[in-house]
VOGU-3710 file (C-alpha; in Angstrom, 3 decimals, decimal comma):
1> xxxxxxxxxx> -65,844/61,926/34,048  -63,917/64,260/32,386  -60,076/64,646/33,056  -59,256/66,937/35,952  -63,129/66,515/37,289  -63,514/65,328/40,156  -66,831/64,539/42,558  -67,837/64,428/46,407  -70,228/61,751/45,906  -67,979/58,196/45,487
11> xxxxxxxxxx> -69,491/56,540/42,307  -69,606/52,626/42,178  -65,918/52,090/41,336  -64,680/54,115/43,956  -66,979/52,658/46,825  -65,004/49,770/45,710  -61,714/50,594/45,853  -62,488/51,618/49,060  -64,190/48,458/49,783  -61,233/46,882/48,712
21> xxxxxxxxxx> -58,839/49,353/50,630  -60,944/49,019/53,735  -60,445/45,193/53,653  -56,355/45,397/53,122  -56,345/47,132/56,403  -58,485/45,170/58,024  -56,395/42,305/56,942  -52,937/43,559/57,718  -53,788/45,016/61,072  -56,262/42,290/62,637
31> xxxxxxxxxx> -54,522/39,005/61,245  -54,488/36,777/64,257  -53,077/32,757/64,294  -56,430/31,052/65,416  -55,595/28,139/67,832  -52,486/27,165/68,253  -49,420/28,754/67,551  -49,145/32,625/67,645  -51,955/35,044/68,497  -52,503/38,240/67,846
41> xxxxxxxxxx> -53,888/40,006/71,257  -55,933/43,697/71,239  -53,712/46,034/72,605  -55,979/49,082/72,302  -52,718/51,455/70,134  -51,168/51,350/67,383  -47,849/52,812/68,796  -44,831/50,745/68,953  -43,874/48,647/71,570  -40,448/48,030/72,984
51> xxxxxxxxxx> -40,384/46,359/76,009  -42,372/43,726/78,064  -41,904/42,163/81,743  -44,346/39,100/82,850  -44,001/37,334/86,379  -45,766/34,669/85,611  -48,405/33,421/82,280  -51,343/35,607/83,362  -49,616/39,083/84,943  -47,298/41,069/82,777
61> xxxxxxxxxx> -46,799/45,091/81,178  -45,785/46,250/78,467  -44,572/49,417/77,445  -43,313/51,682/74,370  -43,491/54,745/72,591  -46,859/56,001/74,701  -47,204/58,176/78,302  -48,984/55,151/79,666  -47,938/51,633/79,857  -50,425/48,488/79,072
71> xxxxxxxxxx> -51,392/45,772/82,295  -52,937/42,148/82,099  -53,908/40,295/84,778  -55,490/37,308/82,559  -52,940/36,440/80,051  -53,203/39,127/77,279  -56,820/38,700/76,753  -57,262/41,894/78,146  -54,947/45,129/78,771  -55,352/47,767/80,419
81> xxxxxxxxxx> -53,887/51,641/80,114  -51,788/52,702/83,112  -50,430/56,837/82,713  -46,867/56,985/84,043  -45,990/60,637/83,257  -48,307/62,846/80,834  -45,424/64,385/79,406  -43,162/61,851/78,623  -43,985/59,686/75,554  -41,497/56,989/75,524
91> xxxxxxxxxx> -41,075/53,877/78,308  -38,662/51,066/77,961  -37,464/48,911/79,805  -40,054/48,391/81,988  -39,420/45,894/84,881  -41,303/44,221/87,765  -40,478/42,334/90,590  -43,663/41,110/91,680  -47,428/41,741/91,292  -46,598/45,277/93,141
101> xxxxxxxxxx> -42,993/46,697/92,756  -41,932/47,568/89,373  -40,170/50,317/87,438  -40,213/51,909/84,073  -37,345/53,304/82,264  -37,434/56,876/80,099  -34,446/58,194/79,066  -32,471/59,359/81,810  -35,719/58,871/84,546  -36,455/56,096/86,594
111> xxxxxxxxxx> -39,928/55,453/87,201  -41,229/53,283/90,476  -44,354/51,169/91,210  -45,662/50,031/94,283  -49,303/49,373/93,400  -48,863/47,146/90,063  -48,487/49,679/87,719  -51,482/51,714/88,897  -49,444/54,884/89,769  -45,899/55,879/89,261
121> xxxxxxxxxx> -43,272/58,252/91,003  -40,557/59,978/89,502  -37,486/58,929/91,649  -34,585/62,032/91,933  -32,916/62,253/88,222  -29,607/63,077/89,551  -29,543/59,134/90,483  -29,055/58,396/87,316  -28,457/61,213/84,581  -27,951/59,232/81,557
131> xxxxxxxxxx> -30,047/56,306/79,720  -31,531/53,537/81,680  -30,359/50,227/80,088  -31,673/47,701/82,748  -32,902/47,095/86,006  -33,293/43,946/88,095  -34,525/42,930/91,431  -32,181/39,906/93,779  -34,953/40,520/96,591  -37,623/42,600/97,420
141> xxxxxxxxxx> -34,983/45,468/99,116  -32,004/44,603/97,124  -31,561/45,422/93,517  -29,649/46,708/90,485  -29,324/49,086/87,593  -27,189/49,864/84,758  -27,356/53,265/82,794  -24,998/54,565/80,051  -24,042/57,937/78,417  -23,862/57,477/74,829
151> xxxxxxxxxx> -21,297/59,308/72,481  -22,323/60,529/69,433  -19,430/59,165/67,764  -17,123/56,766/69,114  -17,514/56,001/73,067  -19,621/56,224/76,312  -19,688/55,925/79,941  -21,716/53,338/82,584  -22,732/53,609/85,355  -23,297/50,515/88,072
161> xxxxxxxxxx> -26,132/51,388/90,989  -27,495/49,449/93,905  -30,484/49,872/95,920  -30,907/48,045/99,109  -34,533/49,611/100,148  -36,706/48,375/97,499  -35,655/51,104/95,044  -36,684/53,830/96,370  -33,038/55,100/96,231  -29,756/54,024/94,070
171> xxxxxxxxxx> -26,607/54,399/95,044  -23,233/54,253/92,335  -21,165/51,192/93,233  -19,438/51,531/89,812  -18,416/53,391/86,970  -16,695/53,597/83,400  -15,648/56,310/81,317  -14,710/54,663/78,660  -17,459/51,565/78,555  -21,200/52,044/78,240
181> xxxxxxxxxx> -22,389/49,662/80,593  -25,385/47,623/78,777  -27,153/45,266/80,919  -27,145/43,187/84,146  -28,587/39,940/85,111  -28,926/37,861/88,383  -29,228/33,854/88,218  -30,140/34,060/92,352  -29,423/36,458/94,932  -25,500/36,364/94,909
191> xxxxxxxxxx> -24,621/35,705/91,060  -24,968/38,138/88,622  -23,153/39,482/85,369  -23,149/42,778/83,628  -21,891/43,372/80,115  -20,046/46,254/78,433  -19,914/48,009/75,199  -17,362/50,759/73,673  -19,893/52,052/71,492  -17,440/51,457/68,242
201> xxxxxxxxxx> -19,071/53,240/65,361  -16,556/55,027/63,106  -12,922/54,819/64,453  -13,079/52,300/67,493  -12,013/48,716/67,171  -15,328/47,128/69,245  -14,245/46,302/72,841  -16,079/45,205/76,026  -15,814/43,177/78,482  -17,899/41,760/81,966
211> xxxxxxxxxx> -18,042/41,944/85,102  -18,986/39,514/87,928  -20,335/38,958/91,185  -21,018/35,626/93,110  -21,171/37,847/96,643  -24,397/39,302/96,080  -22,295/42,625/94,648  -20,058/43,212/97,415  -17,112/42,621/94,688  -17,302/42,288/90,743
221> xxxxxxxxxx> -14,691/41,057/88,827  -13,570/41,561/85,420  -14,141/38,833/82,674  -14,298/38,328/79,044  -12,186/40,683/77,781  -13,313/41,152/73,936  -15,957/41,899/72,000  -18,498/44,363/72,515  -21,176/42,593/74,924  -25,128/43,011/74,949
231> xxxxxxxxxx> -28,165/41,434/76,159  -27,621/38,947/78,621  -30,403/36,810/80,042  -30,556/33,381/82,538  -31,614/30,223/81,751  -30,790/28,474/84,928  -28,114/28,773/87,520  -24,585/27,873/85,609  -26,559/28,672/81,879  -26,679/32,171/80,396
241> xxxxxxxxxx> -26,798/33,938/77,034  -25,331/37,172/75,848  -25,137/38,857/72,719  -21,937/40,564/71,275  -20,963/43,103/68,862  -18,024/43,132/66,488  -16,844/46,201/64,005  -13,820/47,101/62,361  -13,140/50,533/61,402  -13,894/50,437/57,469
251> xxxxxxxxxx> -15,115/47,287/57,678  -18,641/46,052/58,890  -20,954/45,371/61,662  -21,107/41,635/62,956  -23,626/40,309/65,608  -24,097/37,213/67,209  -24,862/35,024/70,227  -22,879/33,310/72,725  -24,119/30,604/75,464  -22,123/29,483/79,015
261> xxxxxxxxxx> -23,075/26,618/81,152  -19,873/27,222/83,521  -21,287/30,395/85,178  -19,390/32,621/82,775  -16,493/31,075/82,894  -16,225/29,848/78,867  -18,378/30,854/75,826  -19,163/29,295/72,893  -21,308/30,626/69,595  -24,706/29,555/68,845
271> xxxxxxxxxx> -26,100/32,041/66,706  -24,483/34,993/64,196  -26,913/38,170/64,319  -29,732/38,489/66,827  -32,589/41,011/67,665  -33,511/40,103/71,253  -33,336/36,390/72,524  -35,835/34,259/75,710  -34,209/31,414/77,312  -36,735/29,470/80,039
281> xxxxxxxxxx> -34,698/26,874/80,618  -31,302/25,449/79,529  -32,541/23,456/76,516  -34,809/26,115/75,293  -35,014/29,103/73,557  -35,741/32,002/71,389  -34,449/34,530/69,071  -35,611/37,525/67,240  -34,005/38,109/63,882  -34,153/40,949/60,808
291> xxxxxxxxxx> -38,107/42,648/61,488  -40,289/39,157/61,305  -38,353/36,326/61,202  -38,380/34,155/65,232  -36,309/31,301/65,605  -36,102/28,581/68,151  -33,918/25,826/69,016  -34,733/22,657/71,841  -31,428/21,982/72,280  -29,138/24,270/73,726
301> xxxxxxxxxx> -28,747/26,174/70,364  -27,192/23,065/68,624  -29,657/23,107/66,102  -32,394/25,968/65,013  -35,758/26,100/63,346  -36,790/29,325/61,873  -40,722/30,586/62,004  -42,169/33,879/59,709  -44,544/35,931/62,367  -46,988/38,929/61,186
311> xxxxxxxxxx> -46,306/42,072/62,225  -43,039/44,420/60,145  -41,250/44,564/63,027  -40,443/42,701/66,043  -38,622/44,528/69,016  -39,121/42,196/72,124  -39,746/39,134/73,489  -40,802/37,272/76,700  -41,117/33,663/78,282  -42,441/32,807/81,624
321> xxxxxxxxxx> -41,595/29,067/80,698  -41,024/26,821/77,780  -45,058/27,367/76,631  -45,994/30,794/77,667  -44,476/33,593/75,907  -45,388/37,090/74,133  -43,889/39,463/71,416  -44,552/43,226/71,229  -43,511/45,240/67,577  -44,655/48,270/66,080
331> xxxxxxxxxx> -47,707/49,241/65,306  -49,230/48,304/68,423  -48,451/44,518/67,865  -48,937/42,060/70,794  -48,455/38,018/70,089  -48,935/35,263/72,429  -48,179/31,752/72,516  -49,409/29,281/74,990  -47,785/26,316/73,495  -44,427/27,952/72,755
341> xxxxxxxxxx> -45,133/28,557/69,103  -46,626/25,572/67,827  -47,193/25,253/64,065  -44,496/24,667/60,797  -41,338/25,346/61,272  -38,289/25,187/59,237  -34,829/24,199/59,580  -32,415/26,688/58,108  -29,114/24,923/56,578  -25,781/25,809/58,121
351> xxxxxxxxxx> -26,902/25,449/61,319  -27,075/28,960/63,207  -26,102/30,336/59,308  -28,551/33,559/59,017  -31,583/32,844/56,274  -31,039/34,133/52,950  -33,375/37,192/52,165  -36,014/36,958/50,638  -36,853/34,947/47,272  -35,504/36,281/43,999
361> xxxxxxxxxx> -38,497/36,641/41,986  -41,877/39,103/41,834  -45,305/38,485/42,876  -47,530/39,848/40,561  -49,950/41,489/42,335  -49,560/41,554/45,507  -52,302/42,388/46,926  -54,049/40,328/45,085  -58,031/39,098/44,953  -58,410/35,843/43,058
371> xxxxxxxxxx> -54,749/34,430/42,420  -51,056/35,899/42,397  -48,367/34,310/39,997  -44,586/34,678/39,614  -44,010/35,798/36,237  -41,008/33,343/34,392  -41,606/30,785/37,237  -45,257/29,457/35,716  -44,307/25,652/36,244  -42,129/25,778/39,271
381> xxxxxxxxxx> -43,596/24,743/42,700  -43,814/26,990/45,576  -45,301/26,177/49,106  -47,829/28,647/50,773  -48,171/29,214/54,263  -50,930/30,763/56,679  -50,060/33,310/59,141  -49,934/30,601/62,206  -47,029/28,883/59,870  -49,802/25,975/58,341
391> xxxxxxxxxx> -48,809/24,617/55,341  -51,843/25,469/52,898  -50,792/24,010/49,876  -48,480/23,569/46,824  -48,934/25,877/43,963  -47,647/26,065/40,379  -46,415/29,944/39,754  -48,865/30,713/37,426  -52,156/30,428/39,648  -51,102/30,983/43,565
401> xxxxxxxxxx> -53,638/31,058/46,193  -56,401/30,307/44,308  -59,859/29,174/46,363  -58,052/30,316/49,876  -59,754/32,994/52,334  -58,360/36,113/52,478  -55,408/36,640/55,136  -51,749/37,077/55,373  -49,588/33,856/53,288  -45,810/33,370/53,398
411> xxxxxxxxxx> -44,412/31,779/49,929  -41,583/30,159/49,496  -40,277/27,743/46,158  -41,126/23,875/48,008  -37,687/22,341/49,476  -35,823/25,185/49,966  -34,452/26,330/53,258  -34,762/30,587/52,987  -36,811/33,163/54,204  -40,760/33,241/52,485
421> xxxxxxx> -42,089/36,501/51,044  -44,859/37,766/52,135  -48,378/37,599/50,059  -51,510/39,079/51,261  -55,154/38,106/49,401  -57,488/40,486/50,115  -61,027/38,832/49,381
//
């Protein structure tokens, strides 16, 4: 064909480019870990998901960046679309209390359930006004909330409610106008914690502090004066993690993760930088770092193991126990474990030290149909995994992946402790 020509009619080497097109896709959006380990369930979108809620390992929503939110009753296998308000497009956090009563966050509306997700009504805005942060249930009458106004600069304001008929209303208990109040949890019907935040972004030093209760709410006190305080989540009745925030004006941005078995009374660090963390049980637990990257420790967060998941990013995580658990990203992306995560996983040095990014070298190509190499590294050794985090072999750089189906690979150089690079073969 001449230059500039074009046709309508594909000829042979188009039909396989798109051949070969049609199978990258294919590849990248249906990878699932067969077996053990992580699968990949059918969600039925391909818009991102933010937040999920389970009550036990076979009922449990999830919601995101749709009008509807997405309900199984069989562990994932299935999910089902549930509209909560045509003209809103964006749900998180979404929280239940049983098979019945839940609620679904949007913004500055609050969002109630009495039928399992089935239908939803719009409770009175002027309960809340600003962003819904969380929400959490002590007994079937007798709740929680915590919402925030966010500055656009430097700053906010939180905002403590109660509700004491089953949530159908809220009534302020609290309030800060200098604190963004950022989440609340409740290890049984009388202790509970919520965490604050300054919102330091240009010229504040990062600040927060906690509040709590061990009345049931009838009086909070103030705790933990320092850093700026996150996610905070149970793990049994004296054991509790929360995440904090540190930044400096002209300096950076430092995250991290801090554990109590003393019902808030001390802290220590387990973890520097987090995503969102699960903690079952007091041994256990899990934490989502930079887009892909899960990591888990058996021990309290003395020691960690770090695991490479598909999917580009990873926004939330949930455990019903040590076994059952799910992850929701963009793109639609639901994973579920029943045997919490089985398959290789590696121990990072330094301990809770983040994993160095990824490898410093090129694949060349990637995609690739036959074999990839690493141009300059011909003779070193580097170890491929599949996507459930098997070890599939040990290849020289000059011929990688040779005689494997096509899939998703992780490749790192063998021995060494950092983060793999991603490798996709195509056919």
């Amino acid at each position: 064909m001449k230059k500039g020509s074009f046709r309508l009619t594909p000829h042979v080497g188009a039909k396989r480019r798109y051949r070969f097109i049609g199978t990258l896709l294919l590849t990248l959006l249906l990878v699932s870990a067969a077996g053990a380990g992580w699968v990949q369930q059918p969600s039925g979108t391909t818009a991102n998901l933010r937040s999920l809620c389970f009550i036990n390992a076979q009922t449990g929503w999830v919601a995101g960046d749709t009008n509807f939110i997405l309900r199984t009753t069989d562990g994932g296998a299935n999910w089902e679309r549930r509209v909560v308000d045509p003209a809103v497009r964006a749900y998180y956090p979404i929280r239940f209390r049983d098979a019945l009563l839940g609620f679904a966050g949007a913004g500055d509306r609050l969002y109630r359930s009495s039928d399992g997700g089935a239908t939803w009504q719009l409770l009175p805005q002027t309960l809340l006004g600003y962003t819904l942060f969380n929400l959490v249930l002590t007994t079937s009458q007798k709740g929680w909330l915590v919402c925030s106004m966010i500055a656009a600069g430097d700053g906010g304001m939180g905002f403590l409610y109660q509700t004491t008929d089953g949530g159908q209303t809220w009534a302020l208990k609290d309030s800060s106008s200098s604190f963004m109040y950022c989440d609340i949890a409740f290890a049984d019907t009388l202790f509970g914690m919520v965490t604050t935040d300054n919102h330091a972004v240009f010229n504040l030093i990062a600040r927060g502090y906690m509040k709590r209760t061990t009345n049931g709410g009838a009086t909070w006190d103030t705790v933990n004066n320092g850093s700026g305080y996150g996610k905070l989540r149970f793990g049994g009745p004296n054991y509790a993690w929360r995440s904090w925030h540190t930044f400096i004006p002209g300096g950076s941005h430092y995250y991290g993760v801090h554990k109590t078995t003393d019902r808030g009374g001390s802290w220590s660090s387990i973890w520097n930088g987090y995503s969102a963390f699960a903690i079952p049980d007091s041994l256990k637990g899990w934490i989502l770092g930079a887009q892909d990257t899960l990591f888990k420790t058996r021990d309290a967060g003395a020691t960690w193991s770090w695991q490479i998941l598909p999917g580009s990013y990873l926004n939330d995580l949930f455990f019903t126990d040590s076994l059952n658990g799910w992850i929701v990203g963009y793109n639609g992306l639901i994973l579920h474990t029943t045997d919490g995560g089985s398959g290789v996983w590696e121990n990072p040095q330094g301990s809770f030290q983040p994993l160095t990014s990824n490898l410093s070298f090129s694949v060349v190509p990637n995609p690739f149909v036959s074999f990839t190499s690493i141009p300059g590294h011909s003779s070193e050794r580097f170890a491929l995994f599949n996507i459930s985090g098997r070890k599939m072999g040990i290849y020289k750089g000059d011929r990688i992946g040779e005689g494997l189906p096509a899939g998703v690979y992780f490749l790192r150089r063998d021995g060494q402790g950092v983060k793999p690079m991603r490798v996709v073969k195509v056919r």
